[in-house]
C-alpha positions in Angstrom: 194.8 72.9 79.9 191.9 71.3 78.0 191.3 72.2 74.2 188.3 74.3 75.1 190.6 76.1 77.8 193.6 76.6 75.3 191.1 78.2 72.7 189.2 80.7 74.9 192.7 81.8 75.9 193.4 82.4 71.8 190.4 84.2 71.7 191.8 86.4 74.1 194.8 87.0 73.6 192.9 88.0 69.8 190.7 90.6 71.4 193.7 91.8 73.9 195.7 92.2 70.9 193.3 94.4 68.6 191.8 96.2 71.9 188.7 95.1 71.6 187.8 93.8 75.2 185.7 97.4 75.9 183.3 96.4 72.9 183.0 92.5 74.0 180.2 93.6 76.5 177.9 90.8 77.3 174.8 92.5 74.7 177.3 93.3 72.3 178.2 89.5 72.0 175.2 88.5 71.9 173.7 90.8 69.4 177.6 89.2 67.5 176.3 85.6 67.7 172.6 86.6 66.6 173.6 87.9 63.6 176.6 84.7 62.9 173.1 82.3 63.9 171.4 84.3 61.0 174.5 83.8 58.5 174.3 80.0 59.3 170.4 80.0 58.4 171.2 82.1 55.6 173.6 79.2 54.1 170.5 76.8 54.2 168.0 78.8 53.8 166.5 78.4 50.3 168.0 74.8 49.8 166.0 71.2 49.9 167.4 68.8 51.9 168.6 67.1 49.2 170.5 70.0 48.3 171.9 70.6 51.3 173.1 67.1 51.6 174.7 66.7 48.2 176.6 70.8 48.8 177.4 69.2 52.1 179.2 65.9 50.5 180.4 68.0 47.7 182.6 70.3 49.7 181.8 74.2 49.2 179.1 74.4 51.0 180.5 72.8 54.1 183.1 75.2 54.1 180.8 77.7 54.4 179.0 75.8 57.1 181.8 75.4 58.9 183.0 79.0 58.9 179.6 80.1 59.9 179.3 77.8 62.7 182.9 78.4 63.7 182.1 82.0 64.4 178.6 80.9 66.1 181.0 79.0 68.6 183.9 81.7 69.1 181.1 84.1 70.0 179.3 82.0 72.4 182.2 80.9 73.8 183.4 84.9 74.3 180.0 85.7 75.8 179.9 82.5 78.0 183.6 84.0 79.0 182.1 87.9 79.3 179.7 86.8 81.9 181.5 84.4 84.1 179.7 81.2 82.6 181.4 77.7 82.6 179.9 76.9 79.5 180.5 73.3 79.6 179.1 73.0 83.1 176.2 75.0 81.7 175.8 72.8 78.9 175.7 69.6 81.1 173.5 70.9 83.6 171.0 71.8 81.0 171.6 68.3 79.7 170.2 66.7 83.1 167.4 69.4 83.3 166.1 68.3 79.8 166.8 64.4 80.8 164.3 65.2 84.1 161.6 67.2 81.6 161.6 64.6 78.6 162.2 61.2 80.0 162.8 58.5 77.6 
């Protein structure tokens, strides 16, 4: 089982375990990962570059990155799972679609 595999499983076996699978409805997911996208722009929002890459280097504020983008992932990865998308296959074939649209 591939690490991707093995951690949709968690996720789950998580939501199985707190009966949550009648809430994770395809809109409600997504609505879920708009709102953890805006707490990842909310992170950067009022900071210069410069800032962003000295918090980042610093530690704190990659942290906090990190945990935001974590549950930007888990989300997308439970509404991938919610309606029947092979994300990775997804990703790849969107991949080749923008290599034919913006050749090198």
């Amino acid at each position: 089982m591939s690490e991707l595999a093995e951690l949709s499983a968690r996720l789950r076996a998580f939501a199985a375990a707190r009966n949550w699978e009648p809430f994770h409805t395809p809109k409600n997911l997504a609505m879920a990962l708009a709102g953890e996208a805006g707490e990842v722009v909310a992170e950067l929002q009022w900071l210069s570059d410069a800032e962003i890459t000295e918090g980042l280097a610093e530690g704190p504020l990659k942290q906090r990155l990190a945990d935001e983008a974590a549950d930007v992932f888990l989300y997308l990865m439970q509404l991938a799972n919610a309606s029947g998308i092979d994300l990775l296959a997804a990703a790849h074939a969107k991949m080749d679609r923008n290599e034919q649209r913006f050749p090198a």
